[in-house]
Every structure is written in structure tokens, then in C-alpha cells.
C-alpha positions as CSV (number, residue, x, y, z in Angstrom):
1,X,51.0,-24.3,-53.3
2,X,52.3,-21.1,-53.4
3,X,54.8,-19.7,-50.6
4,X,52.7,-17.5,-49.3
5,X,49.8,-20.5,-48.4
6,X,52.5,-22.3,-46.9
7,X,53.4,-19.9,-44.4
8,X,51.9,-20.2,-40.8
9,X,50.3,-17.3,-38.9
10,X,52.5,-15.9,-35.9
11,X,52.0,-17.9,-32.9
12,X,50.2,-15.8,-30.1
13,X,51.4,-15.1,-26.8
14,X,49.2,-16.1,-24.1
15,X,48.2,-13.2,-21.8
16,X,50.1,-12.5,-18.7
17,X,48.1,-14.2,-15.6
18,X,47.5,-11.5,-13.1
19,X,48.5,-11.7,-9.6
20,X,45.1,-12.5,-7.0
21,X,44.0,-8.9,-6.2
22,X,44.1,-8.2,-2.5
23,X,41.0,-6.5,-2.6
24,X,38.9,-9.7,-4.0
25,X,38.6,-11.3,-1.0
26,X,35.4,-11.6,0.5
27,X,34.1,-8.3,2.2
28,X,33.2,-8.5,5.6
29,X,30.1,-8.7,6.0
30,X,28.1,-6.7,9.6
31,X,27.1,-9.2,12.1
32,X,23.5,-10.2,11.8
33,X,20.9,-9.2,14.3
34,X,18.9,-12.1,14.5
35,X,15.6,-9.8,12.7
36,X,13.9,-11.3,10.3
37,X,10.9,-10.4,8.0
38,X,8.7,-12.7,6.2
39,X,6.7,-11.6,2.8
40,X,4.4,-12.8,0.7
41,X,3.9,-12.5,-3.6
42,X,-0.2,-11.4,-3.8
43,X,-0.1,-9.6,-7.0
44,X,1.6,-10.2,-10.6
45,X,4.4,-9.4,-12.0
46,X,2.4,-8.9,-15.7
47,X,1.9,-5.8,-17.8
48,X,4.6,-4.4,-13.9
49,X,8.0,-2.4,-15.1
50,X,10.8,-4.8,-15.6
51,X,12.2,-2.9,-12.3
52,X,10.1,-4.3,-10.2
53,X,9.6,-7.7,-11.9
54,X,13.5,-8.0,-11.0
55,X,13.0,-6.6,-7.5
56,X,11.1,-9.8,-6.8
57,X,12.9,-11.8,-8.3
58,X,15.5,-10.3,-6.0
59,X,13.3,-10.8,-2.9
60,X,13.5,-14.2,-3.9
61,X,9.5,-14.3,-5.4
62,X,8.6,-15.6,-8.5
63,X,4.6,-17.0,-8.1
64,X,1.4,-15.9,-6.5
65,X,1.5,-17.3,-2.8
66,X,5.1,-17.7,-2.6
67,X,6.4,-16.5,1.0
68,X,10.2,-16.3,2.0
69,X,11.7,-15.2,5.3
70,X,14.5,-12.1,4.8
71,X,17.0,-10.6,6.8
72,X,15.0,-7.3,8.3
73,X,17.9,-5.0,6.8
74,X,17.1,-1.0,5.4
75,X,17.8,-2.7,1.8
76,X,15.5,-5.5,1.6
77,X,12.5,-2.9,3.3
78,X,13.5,-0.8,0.8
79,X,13.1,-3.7,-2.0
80,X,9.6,-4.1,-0.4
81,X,8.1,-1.0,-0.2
82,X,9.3,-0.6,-4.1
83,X,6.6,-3.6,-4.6
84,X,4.3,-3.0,-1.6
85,X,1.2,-3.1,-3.8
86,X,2.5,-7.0,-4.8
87,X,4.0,-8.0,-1.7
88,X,2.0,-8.4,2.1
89,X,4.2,-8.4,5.0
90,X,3.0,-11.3,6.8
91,X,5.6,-11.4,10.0
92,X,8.1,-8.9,11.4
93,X,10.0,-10.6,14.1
């Protein structure tokens, strides 16, 4: 063997660990109201955008019948109005 095959790589330096960001901890989150809002899947996600596949998929519905109770919050109305013609609002308490 030559010299050159007998020589090793340089060793690498591990990285520098950085210090636990301040701003990582978890973000307060507003104090429920107690509303809730309770949908159901009646239409398919086939031939939809992938938009609003994900938005029920972000709703939590995946199959025809499926219902799930949601925190009545401006976001998630928002998420079903984006997919009203898939989703019926069965109870708004």
C-alpha cells in the first residue's frame, strides 16, 4: 500500500449543541369556551383538489359517514365552509 491509502480522513468535529431556545416552549394557548361543533364526511374526497382533501384530513375526516366533534373556533368554520359541499353540520352546541 502506498502512503497515501494509508492515510486516514480528518476526524470531524461534532456540531456545537445549541442552547434550548426560550421561545420553544409551548404557546399559550386562549382558554376554551366550552362550544363545540360536530360534522359529518357526506361527499368524497375523489377527482377534489388536494387542498381540500387535506382540509379533511385536517378536520379529522377521512371516510363517508365519519362524524367528529370540534372546537367551534373562526379556524375550524373556516376549514368547513372550504368543504361545505363534503361536510353537513350535524350539531352546533
Amino acid at each position: 500500500m502506498t502512503e497515501e491509502a494509508k492515510k486516514k480522513a480528518p476526524a470531524k468535529k461534532a456540531a456545537p449543541k445549541a442552547a434550548p431556545k426560550a421561545a420553544a416552549k409551548k404557546a399559550e394557548k386562549a382558554p376554551k369556551s366550552g362550544k363545540t361543533v360536530t360534522v359529518e364526511q357526506i361527499g368524497s374526497p375523489i377527482a377534489r383538489e388536494a387542498s381540500q382533501r387535506a382540509t379533511l384530513i385536517g378536520l379529522g375526516l377521512n371516510k363517508l359517514h365519519r362524524t367528529r366533534t370540534l372546537e367551534d373556533t373562526p379556524c375550524v368554520r373556516g376549514m368547513i365552509h372550504k368543504v361545505r359541499h363534503l361536510v353537513r353540520v350535524v350539531d352546533a352546541a
